[in-house]
PyMOL Python script that loads the backbone (N, CA, C, O; Angstrom):
from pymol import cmd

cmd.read_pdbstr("""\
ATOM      1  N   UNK A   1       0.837  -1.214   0.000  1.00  0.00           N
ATOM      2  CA  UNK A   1       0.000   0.000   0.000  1.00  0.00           C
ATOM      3  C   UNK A   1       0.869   1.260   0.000  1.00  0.00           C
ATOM      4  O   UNK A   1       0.672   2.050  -0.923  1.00  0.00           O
ATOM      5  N   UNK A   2       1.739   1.534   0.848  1.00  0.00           N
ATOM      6  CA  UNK A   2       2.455   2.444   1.145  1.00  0.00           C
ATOM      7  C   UNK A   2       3.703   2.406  -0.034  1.00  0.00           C
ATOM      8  O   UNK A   2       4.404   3.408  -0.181  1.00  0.00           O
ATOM      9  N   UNK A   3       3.877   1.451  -0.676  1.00  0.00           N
ATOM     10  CA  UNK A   3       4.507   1.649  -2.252  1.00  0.00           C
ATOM     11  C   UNK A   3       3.750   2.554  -3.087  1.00  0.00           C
ATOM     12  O   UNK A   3       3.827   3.702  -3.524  1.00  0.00           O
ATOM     13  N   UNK A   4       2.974   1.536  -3.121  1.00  0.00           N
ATOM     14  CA  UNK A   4       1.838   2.151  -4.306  1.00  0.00           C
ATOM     15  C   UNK A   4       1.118   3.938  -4.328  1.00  0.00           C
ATOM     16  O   UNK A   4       0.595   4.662  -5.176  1.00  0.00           O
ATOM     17  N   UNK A   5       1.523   4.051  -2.686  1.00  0.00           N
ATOM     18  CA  UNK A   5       1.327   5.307  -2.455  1.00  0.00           C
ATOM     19  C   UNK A   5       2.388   6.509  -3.318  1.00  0.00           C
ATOM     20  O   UNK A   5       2.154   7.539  -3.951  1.00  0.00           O
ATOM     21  N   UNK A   6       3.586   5.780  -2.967  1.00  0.00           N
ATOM     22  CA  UNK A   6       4.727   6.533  -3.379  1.00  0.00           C
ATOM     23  C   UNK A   6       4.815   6.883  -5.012  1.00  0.00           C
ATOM     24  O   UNK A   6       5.054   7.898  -5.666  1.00  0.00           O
ATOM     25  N   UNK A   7       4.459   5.358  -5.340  1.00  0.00           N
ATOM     26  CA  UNK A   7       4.329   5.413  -6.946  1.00  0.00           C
ATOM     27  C   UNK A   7       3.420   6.215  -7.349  1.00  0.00           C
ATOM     28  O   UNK A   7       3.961   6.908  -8.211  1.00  0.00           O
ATOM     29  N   UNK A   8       2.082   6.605  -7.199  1.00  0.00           N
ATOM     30  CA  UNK A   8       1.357   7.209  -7.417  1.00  0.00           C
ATOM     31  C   UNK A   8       1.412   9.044  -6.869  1.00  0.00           C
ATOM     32  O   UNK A   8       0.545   9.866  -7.165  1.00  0.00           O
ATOM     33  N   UNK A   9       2.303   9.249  -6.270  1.00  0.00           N
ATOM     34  CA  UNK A   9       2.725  10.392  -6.040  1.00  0.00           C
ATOM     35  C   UNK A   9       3.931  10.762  -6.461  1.00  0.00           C
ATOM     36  O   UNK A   9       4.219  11.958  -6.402  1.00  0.00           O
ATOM     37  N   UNK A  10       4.693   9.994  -6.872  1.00  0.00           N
ATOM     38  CA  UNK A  10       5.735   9.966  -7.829  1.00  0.00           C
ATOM     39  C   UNK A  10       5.402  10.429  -9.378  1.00  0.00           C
ATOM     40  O   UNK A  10       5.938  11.308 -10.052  1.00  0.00           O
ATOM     41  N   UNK A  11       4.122   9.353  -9.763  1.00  0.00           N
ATOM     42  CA  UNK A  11       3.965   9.523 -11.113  1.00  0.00           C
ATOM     43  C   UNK A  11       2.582  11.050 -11.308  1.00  0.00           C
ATOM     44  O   UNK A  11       1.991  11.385 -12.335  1.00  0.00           O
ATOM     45  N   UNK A  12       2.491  11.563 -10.104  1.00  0.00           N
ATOM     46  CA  UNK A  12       1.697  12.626 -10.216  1.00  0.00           C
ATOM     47  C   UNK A  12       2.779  13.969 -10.331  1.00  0.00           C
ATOM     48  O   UNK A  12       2.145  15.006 -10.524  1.00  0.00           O
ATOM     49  N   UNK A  13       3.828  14.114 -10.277  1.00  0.00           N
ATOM     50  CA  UNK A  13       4.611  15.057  -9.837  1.00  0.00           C
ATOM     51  C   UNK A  13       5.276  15.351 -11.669  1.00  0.00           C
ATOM     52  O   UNK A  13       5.505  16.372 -12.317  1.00  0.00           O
ATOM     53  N   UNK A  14       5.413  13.631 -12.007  1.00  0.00           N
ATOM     54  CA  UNK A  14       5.897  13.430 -13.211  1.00  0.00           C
ATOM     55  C   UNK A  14       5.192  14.558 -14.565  1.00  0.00           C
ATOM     56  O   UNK A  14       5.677  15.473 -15.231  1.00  0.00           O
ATOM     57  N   UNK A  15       3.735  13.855 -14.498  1.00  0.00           N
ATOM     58  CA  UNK A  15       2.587  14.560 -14.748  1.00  0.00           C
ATOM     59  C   UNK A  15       2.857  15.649 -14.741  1.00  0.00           C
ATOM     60  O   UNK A  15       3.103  16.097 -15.861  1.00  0.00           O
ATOM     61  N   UNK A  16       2.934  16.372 -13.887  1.00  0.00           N
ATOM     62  CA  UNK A  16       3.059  17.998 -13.735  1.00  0.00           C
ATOM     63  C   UNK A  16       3.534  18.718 -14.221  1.00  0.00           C
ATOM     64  O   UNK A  16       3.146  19.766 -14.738  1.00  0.00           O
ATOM     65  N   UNK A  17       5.126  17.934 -14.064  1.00  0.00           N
ATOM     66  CA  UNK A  17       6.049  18.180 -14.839  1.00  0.00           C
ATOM     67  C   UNK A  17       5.885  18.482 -16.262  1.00  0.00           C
ATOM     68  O   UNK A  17       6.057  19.561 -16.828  1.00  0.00           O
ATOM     69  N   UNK A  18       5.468  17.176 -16.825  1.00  0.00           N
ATOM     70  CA  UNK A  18       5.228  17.013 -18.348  1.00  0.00           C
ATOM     71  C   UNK A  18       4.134  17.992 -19.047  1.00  0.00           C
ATOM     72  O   UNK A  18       4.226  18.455 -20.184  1.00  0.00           O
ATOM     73  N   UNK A  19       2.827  18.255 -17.900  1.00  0.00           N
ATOM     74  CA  UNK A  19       2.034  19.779 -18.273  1.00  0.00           C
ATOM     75  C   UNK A  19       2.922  20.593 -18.477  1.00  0.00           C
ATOM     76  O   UNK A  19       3.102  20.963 -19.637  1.00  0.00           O
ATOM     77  N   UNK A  20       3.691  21.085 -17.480  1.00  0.00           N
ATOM     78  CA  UNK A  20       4.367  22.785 -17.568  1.00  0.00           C
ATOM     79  C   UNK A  20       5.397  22.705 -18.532  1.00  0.00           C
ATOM     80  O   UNK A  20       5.790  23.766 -19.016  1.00  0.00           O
ATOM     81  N   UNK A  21       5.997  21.454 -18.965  1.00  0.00           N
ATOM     82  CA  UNK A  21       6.976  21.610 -20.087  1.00  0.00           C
ATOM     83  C   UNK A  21       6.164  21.750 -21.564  1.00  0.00           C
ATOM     84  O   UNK A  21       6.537  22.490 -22.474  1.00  0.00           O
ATOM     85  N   UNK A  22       4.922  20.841 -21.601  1.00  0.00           N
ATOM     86  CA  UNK A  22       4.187  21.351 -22.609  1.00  0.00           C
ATOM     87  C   UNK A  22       3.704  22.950 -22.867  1.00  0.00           C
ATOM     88  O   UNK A  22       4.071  23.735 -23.741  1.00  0.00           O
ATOM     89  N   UNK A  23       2.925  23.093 -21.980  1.00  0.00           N
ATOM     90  CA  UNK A  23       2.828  24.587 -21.759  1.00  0.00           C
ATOM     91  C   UNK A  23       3.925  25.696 -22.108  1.00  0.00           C
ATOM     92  O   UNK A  23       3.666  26.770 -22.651  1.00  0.00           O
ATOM     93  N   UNK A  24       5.178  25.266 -21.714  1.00  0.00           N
ATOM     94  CA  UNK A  24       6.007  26.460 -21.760  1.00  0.00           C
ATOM     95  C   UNK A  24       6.590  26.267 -23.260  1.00  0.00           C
ATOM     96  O   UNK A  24       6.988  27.303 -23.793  1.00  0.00           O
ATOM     97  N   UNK A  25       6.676  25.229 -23.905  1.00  0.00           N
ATOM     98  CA  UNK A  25       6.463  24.802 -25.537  1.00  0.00           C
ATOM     99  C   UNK A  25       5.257  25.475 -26.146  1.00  0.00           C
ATOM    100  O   UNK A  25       5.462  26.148 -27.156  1.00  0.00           O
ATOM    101  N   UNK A  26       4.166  25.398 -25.726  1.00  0.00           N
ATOM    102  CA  UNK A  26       3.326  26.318 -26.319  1.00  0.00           C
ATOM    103  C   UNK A  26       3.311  27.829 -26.460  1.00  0.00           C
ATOM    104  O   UNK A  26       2.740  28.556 -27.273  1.00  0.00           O
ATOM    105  N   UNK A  27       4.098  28.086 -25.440  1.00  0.00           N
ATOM    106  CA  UNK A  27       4.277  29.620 -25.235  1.00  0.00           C
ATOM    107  C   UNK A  27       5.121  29.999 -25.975  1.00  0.00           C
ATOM    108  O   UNK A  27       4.956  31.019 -26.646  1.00  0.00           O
ATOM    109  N   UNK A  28       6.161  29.314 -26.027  1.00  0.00           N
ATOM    110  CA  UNK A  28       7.728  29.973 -26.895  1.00  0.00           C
ATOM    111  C   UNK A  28       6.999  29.583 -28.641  1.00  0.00           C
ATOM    112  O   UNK A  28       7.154  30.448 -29.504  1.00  0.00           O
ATOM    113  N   UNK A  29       6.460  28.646 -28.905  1.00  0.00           N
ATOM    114  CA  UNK A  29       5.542  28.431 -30.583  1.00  0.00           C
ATOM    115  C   UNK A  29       4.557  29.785 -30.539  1.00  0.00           C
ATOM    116  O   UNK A  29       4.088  30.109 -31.631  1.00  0.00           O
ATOM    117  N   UNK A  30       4.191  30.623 -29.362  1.00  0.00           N
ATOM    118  CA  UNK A  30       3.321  31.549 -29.959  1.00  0.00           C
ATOM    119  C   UNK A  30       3.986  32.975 -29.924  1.00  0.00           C
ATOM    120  O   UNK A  30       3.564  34.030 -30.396  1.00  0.00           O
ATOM    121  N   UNK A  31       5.222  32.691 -29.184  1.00  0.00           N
ATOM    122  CA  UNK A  31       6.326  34.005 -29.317  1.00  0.00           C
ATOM    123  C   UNK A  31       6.795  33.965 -30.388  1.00  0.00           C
ATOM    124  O   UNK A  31       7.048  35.066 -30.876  1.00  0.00           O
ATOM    125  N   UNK A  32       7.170  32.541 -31.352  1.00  0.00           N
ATOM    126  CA  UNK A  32       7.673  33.012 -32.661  1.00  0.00           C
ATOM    127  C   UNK A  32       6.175  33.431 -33.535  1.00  0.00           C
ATOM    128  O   UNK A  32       6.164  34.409 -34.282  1.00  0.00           O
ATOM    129  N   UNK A  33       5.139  32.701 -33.364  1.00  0.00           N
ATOM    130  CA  UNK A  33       4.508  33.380 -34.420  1.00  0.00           C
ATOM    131  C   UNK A  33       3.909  34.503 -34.841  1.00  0.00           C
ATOM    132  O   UNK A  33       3.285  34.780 -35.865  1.00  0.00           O
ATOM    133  N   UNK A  34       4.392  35.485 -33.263  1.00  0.00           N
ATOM    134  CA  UNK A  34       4.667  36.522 -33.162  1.00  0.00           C
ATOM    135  C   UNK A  34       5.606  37.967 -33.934  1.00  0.00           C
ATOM    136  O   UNK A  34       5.344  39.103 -34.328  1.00  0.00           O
ATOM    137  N   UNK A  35       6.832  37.036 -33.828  1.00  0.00           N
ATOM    138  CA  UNK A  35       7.982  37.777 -34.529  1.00  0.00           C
ATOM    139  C   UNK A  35       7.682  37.705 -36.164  1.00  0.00           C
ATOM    140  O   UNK A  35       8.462  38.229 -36.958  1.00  0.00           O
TER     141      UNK A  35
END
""", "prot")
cmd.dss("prot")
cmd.show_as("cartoon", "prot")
cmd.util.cbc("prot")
cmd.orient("prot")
């Protein structure tokens, strides 16, 4: 249980991660289509 805890708060952090790197990819694609 207390694995599975870890794993699952592990792979939520991951997640997060992988949002805000998308996100900040989206941002710098709308700064060039800017320029």
């Amino acid at each position: 249980m207390v694995n599975d805890e870890i794993d699952s708060d592990r792979n939520l952090k991951l997640r997060l991660r992988i949002q805000e790197a998308k996100q900040t990819i989206q941002e710098r694609e709308r700064e060039r289509e800017r320029d």
